[in-house]
N, C-alpha and C positions, 0 to 999 in steps of 0.2 A: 306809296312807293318811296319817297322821299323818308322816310322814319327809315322805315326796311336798310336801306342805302346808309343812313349815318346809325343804326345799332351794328352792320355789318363792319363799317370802319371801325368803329372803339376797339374789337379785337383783332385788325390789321394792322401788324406793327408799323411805325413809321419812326425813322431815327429822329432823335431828339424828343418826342410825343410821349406825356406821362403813360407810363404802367399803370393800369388800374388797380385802385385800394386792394376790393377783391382778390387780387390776384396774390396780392406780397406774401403769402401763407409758402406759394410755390418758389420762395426764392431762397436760396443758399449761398450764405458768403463765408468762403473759407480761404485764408491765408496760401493755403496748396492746392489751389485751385490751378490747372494750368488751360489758360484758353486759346485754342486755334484762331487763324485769322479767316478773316470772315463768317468767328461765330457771332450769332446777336445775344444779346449780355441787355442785363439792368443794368445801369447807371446811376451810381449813387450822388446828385451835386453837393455842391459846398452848401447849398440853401438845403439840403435834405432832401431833396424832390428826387423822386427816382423814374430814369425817361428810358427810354431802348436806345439803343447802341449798336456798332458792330465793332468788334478787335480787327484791327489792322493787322499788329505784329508786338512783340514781346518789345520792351522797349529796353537797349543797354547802356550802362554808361557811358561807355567811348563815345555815343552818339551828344551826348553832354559836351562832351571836350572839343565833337566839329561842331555844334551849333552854338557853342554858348551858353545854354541853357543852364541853367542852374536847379540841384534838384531841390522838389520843392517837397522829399518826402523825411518827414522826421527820424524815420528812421532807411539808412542808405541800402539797408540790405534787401527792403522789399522790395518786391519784384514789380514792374508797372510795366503797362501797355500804351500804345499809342491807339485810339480810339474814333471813330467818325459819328459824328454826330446830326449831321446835317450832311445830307447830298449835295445842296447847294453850294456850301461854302468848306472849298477845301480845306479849311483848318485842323487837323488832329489836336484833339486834346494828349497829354502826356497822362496818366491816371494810377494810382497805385492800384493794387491786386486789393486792397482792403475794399475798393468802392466798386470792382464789378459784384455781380452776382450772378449764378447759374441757374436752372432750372430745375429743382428736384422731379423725382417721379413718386408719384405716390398710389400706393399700394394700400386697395379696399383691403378693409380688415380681416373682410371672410375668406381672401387669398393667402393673407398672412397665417390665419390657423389651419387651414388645410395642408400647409406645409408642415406642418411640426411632426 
């Protein structure tokens, strides 16, 4: 019973909890991506490790100039989100649009030629 119970977890997201290998095939990262809040996203860290997430909200600059914050993206124009990572610990990470990722959908092949 116990096996059953942690093979069902590996494919229950949990914030912050790596993506499985397997899975990175289904991931898509594009610049014009736009993501709602409270969608769940990959996460790409500074270490490379890619963990679940969920978007908060689009993150602006003005919110720089109340917090202080300084931005930390090379280039000012991309777009970033404020991101949660952990339930526990109310921290938002700040994150550019280059480190979420979406889900593709992928379409069996034999669906593809039936359409032509």
């Amino acid at each position: 019973e116990e096996e059953e119970e942690e093979e069902e977890d590996l494919y229950t997201p949990k914030l912050g909890q790596s993506f499985p290998k397997e899975l990175y095939h289904i991931l898509n990262e594009d610049k014009n991506h736009i993501f709602r809040p409270k969608e769940w996203v990959v996460y790409k860290t500074s270490a490379q490790i890619f963990v679940w997430a969920i978007v908060l909200y689009q993150y602006s600059e003005w919110e720089n100039e109340l917090t202080g914050e300084e931005s930390t993206s090379s280039e000012p124009t991309m777009t970033r989100y404020k991101i949660l990572l952990n339930e526990q610990e109310p921290e938002r990470e700040t994150v550019s649009v280059l480190d979420l990722y979406k889900f593709i959908t992928i379409v069996p092949e034999n669906e593809v030629e039936g359409q032509e």
